[in-house]
C-alpha positions in Angstrom: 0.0 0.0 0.0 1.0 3.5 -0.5 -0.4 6.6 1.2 -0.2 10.4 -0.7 -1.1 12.9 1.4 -2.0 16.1 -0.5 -3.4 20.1 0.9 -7.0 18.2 -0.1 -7.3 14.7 0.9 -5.7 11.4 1.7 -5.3 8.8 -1.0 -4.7 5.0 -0.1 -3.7 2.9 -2.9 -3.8 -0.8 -2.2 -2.1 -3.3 -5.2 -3.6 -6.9 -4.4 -2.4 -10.1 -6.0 -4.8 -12.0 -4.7 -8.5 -11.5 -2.7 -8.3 -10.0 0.8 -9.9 -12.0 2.7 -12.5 -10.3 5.3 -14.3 -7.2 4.9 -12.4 -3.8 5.1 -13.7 -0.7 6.1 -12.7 3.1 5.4 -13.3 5.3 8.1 -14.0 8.7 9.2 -13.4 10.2 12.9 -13.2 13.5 14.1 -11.0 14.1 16.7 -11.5 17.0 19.3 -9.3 19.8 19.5 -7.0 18.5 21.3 -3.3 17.2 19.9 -2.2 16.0 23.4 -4.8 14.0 23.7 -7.7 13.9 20.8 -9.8 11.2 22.2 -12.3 10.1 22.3 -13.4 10.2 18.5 -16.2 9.9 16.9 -17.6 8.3 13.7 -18.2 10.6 11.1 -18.7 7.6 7.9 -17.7 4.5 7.2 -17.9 2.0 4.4 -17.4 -1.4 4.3 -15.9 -3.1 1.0 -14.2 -5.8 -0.3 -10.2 -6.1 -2.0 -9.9 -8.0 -4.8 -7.0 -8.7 -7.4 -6.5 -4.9 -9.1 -5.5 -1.7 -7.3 -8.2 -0.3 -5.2 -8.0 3.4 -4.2 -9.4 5.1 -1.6 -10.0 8.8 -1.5 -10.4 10.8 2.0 -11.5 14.3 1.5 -10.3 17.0 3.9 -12.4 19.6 5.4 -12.3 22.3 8.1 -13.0 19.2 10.4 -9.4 17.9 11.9 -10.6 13.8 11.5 -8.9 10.4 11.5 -8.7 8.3 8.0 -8.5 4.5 8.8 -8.5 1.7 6.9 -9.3 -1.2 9.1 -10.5 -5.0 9.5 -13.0 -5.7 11.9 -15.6 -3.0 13.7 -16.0 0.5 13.6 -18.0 1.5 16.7 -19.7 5.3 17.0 -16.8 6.4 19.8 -13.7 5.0 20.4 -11.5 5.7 23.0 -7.6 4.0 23.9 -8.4 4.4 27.5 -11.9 3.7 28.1 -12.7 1.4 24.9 -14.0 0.5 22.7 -11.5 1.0 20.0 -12.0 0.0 15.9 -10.6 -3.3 14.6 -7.2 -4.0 13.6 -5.8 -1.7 10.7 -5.4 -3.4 7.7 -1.3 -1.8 7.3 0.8 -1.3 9.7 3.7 -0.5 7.8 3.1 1.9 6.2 0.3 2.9 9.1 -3.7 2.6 7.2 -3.9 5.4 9.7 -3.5 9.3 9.2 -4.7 12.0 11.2 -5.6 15.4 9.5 -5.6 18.7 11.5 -7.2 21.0 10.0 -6.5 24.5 9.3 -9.5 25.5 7.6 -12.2 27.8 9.2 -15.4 26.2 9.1 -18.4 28.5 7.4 -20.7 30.5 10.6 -23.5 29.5 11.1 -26.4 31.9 10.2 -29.8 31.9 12.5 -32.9 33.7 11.7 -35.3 34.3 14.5 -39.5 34.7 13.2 -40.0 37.3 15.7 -36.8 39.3 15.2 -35.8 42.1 12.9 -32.1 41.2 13.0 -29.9 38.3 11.7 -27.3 36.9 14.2 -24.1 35.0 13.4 -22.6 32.8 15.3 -19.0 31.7 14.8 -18.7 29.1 17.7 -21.7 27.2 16.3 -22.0 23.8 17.6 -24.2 22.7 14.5 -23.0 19.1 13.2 -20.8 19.0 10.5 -21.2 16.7 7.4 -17.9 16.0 6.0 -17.9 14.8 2.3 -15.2 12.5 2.9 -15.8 10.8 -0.4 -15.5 7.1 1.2 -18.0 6.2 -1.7 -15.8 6.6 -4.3 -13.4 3.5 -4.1 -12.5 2.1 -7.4 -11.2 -1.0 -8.5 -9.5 -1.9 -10.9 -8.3 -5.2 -12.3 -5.1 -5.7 -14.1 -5.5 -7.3 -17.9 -5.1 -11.2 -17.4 -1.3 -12.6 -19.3 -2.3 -14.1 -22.5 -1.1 -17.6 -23.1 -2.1 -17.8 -26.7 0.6 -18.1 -28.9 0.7 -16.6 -32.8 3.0 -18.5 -35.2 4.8 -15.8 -37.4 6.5 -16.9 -41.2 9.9 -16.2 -40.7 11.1 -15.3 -44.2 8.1 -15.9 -45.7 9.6 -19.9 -46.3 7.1 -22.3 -47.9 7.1 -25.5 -47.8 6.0 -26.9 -51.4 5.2 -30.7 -52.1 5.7 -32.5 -55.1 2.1 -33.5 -57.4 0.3 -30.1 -56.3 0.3 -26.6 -57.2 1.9 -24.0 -54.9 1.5 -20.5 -56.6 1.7 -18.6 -53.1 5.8 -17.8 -52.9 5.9 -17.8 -57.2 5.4 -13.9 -58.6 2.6 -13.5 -61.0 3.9 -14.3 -64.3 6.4 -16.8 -63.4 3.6 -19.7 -62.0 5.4 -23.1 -61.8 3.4 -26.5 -61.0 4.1 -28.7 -58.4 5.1 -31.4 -60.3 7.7 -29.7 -62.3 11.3 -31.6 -62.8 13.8 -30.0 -61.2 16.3 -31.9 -63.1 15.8 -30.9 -66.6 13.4 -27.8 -66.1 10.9 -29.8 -68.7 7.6 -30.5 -67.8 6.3 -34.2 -67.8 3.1 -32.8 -69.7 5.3 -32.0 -72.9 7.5 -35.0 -72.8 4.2 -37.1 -72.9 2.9 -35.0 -76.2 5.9 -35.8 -77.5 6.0 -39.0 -77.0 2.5 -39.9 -78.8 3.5 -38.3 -81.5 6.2 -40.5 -82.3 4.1 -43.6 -81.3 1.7 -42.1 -84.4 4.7 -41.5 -86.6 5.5 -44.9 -85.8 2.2 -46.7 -86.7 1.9 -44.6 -89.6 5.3 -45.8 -91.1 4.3 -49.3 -90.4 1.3 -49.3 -92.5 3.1 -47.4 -95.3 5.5 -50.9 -95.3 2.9 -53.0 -95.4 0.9 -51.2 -98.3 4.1 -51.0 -100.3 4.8 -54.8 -99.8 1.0 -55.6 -100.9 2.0 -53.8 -104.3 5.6 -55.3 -105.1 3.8 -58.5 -104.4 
C-alpha cells in the first residue's frame, strides 16, 4: 500500500495479488481539539468493502474538520477511546500505518440563525451545529489488471514455404512466373510435354508401319 497525502485529501492505494480475505472498512473520525490527547473520537462515515486482485483506491477528502482516516478489519463502533474502549478493529497496514490524522487548518463557514419574531440576523461563529464531512469514502475504485495471455501466434519467418511435389503452390511464385508442383527440377521440362511428345512419335511410328505393309501388298 501507499499513502499520498496532498493540501486536499488522503489517497490510499492498495495493489492486491490475490483476494483480501475479510471485509475492510474506510473510516472517518473526528478528533477534538486536542493534539495531546484527541480522544475520544467519533464516527463521522464508514464504508465497508471488499479487495480483490486490481489496485483499489481510496479517497479521503479534507475539510475544516481535523478527523482520522482508517482503513481497518474488523468493527467500527460510533466512539472510540484507547483508554476507556471500545476501540475499531485491527488496521489493515501497519507498515506503512492505514492510519493518518488530519488537522485542520481550515475555518469552518458560521452558522447563520434567523429568529421569526426578530428584525435582525445573528451569526454565530462558535456554532455547535453538526458538520457533514464529504469525505468521499464512496468513491473506491477498483481496478483489475489485464489477465497474461497464453495464446501463442505462429509468425512466417522469411516468408519460407514448404512446397510438395504433385500439387500446385503459386503462393511464394510472382505472378507471371507460376510453376506446378510437379515440375522436374532436373531438366526444367515439364512431364506434360515430354508425354505429347511421345504420342507423337508412337503415331509417326504406326503410320510408317502401314506405309511398309501397303508397299509390300503392291511389289507383291
Amino acid at each position: 500500500m501507499t499513502i499520498t497525502d496532498t493540501p486536499t485529501e488522503v489517497v490510499m492505494t492498495v495493489t492486491a495479488r490475490n483476494e483480501v480475505c475479510g471485509d475492510v472498512t474506510a473510516a472517518v473520525y473526528a478528533m477534538p481539539e486536542n493534539r495531546l490527547y484527541p480522544w475520544p473520537q467519533t464516527k463521522v462515515e464508514s464504508e465497508t468493502f471488499k479487495i480483490k486482485p486490481g489496485v483499489t483506491t481510496v479517497r479521503f477528502a479534507k475539510t475544516c474538520v481535523s478527523a482520522q482516516f482508517d482503513l481497518v478489519t474488523g468493527e467500527t463502533p460510533q466512539v472510540i477511546n484507547p483508554d476507556t474502549g471500545p476501540m475499531h478493529g485491527p488496521l489493515l497496514f501497519t507498515i506503512p500505518w492505514s492510519g493518518v490524522q488530519h488537522w485542520s487548518s481550515i475555518p469552518c463557514t458560521a452558522t447563520t440563525t434567523t429568529s421569526p419574531n426578530a428584525t435582525t440576523t445573528s451569526t454565530s461563529p462558535n456554532a455547535t451545529t453538526t458538520t457533514t464531512v464529504p469525505t468521499q469514502v464512496g468513491g473506491i475504485t477498483s481496478t483489475v489488471p489485464p489477465t497474461t495471455s497464453t495464446s501463442t501466434t505462429t509468425v512466417a519467418v522469411g516468408g519460407l514455404q514448404q512446397q510438395r511435389p504433385g500439387t500446385a503452390d503459386t503462393a511464394s511464385t510472382p505472378a507471371g512466373n507460376v510453376q506446378t508442383g510437379n515440375a522436374l527440377a532436373a531438366t526444367g521440362v515439364s512431364t506434360n510435354l515430354l508425354g505429347a511428345w511421345g504420342a507423337v512419335l508412337l503415331i509417326a511410328g504406326l503410320l510408317a508401319l502401314a506405309i511398309r505393309r501397303w508397299l509390300i501388298e503392291i511389289a507383291g
